[in-house]
N, C-alpha and C positions, 0 to 999 in steps of 0.2 A: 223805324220811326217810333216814338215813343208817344201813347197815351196816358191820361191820367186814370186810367185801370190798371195799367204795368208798376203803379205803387204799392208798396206791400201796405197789410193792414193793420199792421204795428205799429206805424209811425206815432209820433206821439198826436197830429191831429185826427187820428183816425180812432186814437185807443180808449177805450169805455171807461176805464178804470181810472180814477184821479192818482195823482205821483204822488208819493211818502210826504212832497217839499205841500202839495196843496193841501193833503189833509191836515198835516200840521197848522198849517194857515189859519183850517177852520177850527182850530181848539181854541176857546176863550178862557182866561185864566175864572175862576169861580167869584164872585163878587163877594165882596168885605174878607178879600185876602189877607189885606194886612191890619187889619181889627182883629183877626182872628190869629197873625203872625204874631202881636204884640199882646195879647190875652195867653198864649199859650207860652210865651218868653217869659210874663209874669209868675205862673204856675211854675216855672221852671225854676226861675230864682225865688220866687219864695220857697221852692220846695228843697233848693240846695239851703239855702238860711235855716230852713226848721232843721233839716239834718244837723247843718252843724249847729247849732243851739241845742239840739238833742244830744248829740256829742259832749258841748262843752260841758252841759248841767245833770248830765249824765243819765238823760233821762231817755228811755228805750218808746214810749209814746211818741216823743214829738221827733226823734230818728224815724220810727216809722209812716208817722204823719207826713213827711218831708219826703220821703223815700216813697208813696204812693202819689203825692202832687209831683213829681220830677218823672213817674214814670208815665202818669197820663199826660202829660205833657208832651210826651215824645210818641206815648201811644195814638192817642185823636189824630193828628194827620196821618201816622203809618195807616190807619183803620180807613178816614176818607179819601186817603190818594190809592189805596187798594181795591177800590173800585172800581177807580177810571180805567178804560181799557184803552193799552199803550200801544 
């Protein structure tokens, strides 16, 4: 005859540890995502535009100007999403 002590204590109603699927659950994405997706899109294409305008006029400032707005562009989220622990 079977009681409900002959359940192992693994089952998932018994296990202490929340599953991958609930933690995920609890992640809320960061607020003013995408103020901060379309701020950093701008950075982006202005920084490819100075490049090439530094190209066409052949001017080695405003390539490099364009060439450090395109790169913090892509660096700012590599820098805040490397925090978050995955």
């Amino acid at each position: 005859m079977s009681t409900p002590d002959d359940t192992p204590a693994t089952t998932p109603a018994h296990d202490p540890e929340p599953s991958w699927l609930e933690r995920e659950r609890e992640v809320r994405p960061p607020r003013g995502g995408a103020g901060a997706w379309l701020g950093l899109m701008a950075l982006l294409v202005g920084g490819l535009a100075l490049m090439g305008t530094g190209v066409s006029r052949e001017e080695g400032l405003l390539f490099a100007a364009g060439l450090l707005l395109a790169t913090l562009a892509f660096a700012v989220p590599l820098q805040l999403l490397g925090r978050a622990e995955r």
